[in-house]
C-alpha positions, 0 to 999 in steps of 0.5 A: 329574230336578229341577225348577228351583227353588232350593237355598238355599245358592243363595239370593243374600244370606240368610246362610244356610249349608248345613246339616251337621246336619239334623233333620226332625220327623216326623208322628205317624201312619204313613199321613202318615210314608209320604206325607212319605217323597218330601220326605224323600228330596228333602230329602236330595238338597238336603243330601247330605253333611248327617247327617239325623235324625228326631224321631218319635213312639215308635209311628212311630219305628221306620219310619225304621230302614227308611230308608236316607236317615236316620242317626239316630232321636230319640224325641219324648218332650215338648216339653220333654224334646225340647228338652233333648235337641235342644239344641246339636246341629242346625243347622237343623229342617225341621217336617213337622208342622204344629202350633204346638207342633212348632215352638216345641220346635224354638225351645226347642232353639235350633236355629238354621234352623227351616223350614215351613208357616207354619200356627197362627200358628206363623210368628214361630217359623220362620227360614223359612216357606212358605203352605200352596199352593192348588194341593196342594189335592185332591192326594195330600199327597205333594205338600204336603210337598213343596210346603213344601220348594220355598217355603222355596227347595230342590228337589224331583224329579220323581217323587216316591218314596214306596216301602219296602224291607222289612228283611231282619231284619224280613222273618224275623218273618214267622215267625210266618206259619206253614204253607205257602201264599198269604196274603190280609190283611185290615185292618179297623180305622182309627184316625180312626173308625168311618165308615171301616170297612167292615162286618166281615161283609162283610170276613169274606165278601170274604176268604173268597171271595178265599182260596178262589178263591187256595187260600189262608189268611186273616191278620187285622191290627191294633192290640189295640184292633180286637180285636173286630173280629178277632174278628168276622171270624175267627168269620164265616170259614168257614175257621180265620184266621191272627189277628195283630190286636194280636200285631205290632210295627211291624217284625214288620208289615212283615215279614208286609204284605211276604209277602201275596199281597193286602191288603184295607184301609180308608184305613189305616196298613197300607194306606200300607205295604202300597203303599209295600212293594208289596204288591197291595192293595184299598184302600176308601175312604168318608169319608175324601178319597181324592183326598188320602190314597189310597195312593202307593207302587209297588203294584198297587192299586184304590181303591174307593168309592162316589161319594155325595153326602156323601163326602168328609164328614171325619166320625169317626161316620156320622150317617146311614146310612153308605152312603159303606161300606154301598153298596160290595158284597162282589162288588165287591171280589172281582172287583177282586181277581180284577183284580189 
């Protein structure tokens, strides 16, 4: 089902012609690139016979392997070195970004359709432009990318699709979940800052409660950077982890977020694939906006957070005393789990 808005081949008296060649520039983090993943899909729809590529970020490039809706993958290397390579070979780009930059290296390609928010005073850079609507605001973002699609003139469906399916050559790097048995993930860091991280202490009692209760083993996730973190809670476990902080490749991440019984995660890149993926998964949330991020794929979630005065603040670091984290219980997640 389509809602009734307008295609823009459409459009009376624009001169515009359908695209055959279609570039869409990426977000650069993989909660945003799974969210944008309806838009893309209704972009698509609006396009069928159009060849669809993407310009995304090295770190997030490879998702869209898992896209069936995308022909090709271009890695953004630069602005310049992006025009370099872009040039002479799209008819239109569609910016999920929304940065002054993103749209002036589509400029400097000579791509001659250039659609999107019209934010940073990047509007002068684009053929078409929508405003961001105050009506997306407190709504998941799957809405606000796909709010631009529909101020630019092209449909969007009904039921927005936000959900992955796991490769199969990606689902055999679950190699390296060796042994037997149910698997309870726990991913405790977050890129955006420490005020969304929950305690590791409490990360370690929650999943080992979880895990006992299942009969099943623990596998901590994340970057080489949160390795401390993995550390703290491998040595709070009463039981020996399956340690992966730092060991996955994106592919190889999916392929273990797609085997896992549960996931407990902040507001997280993993969580946003784990939800897309299917996978159950406890999502807890402090200073972040959980009415904007929260997860929008097809799994058994719960969202959980603490309703204080102070939250959603935005911050990167707690001035005070971190209760938005600090007040959400240990028992509370294990009984959510015990929900799901």
């Amino acid at each position: 089902m389509v809602v009734d808005a307008p295609t823009l081949e459409d459009a009376a008296g624009d001169g515009v012609v359908t695209p055959e060649r279609l570039l869409v520039r990426a977000p650069n983090w993989i909660g945003d690139v799974v969210l944008s993943l309806p838009a893309l899909r209704d972009l698509k729809r609006n396009f069928p016979r159009a060849r669809l590529a993407v310009l995304a970020r090295p770190w997030v490039a490879r998702l869209y392997e898992a896209i069936h809706e995308v022909d090709e993958i271009v890695e953004s290397r630069g602005l310049r070195a992006d025009a370099r390579a872009l040039r002479g070979r799209f008819d239109a780009g569609v910016l999920f970004t929304n940065s002054f930059g993103s749209a002036l290296g589509l400029a400097w390609a000579g791509i001659p359709e250039r659609w999107g928010y019209a934010t940073e005073g990047r509007g002068p850079l684009l053929t078409r432009r929508a405003r961001p609507p105050a009506a997306v605001r407190g709504r998941s973002q799957v809405y606000y990318y796909r709010a631009m699609l529909g101020g630019v003139g092209l449909r969007v469906s009904a039921s927005p699709d936000a959900a992955l399916r796991c490769p199969d050559a990606w689902a055999q790097s679950a190699a390296l979940l060796t042994g037997d048995g149910p698997l309870v993930g726990v991913s405790p860091g977050a890129a955006y800052g420490s005020a969304k991280r929950w305690p590791v202490v409490r990360y370690a009692a929650a999943a080992g409660q979880i895990a006992r209760q299942r009969g099943a083993r623990v596998v901590i996730l994340g970057a080489e950077t949160e390795r401390p973190l993995a550390d703290a809670i491998g040595a709070a476990l009463p039981a020996p982890a399956l340690d992966l902080c730092g060991r996955t490749t994106l592919p190889e991440l999916l392929g273990v977020l797609s085997r896992l019984e549960l996931l407990v995660t902040g507001d997280s890149g993993p969580m946003h694939l784990a939800s897309a993926l299917g996978t159950p998964l406890i999502a807890i949330f402090g200073p972040t906006d959980w009415r904007e991020t929260a997860p929008a794929g097809p799994a058994r979630q719960r969202l959980v957070r603490e309703a204080v005065e102070c939250a959603p603040c935005m911050l990167r670091e707690c001035p005070i005393d971190h209760r938005c984290m600090t007040r959400v219980g240990v028992e509370r997640i294990v009984e959510e789990a015990r929900r799901l």
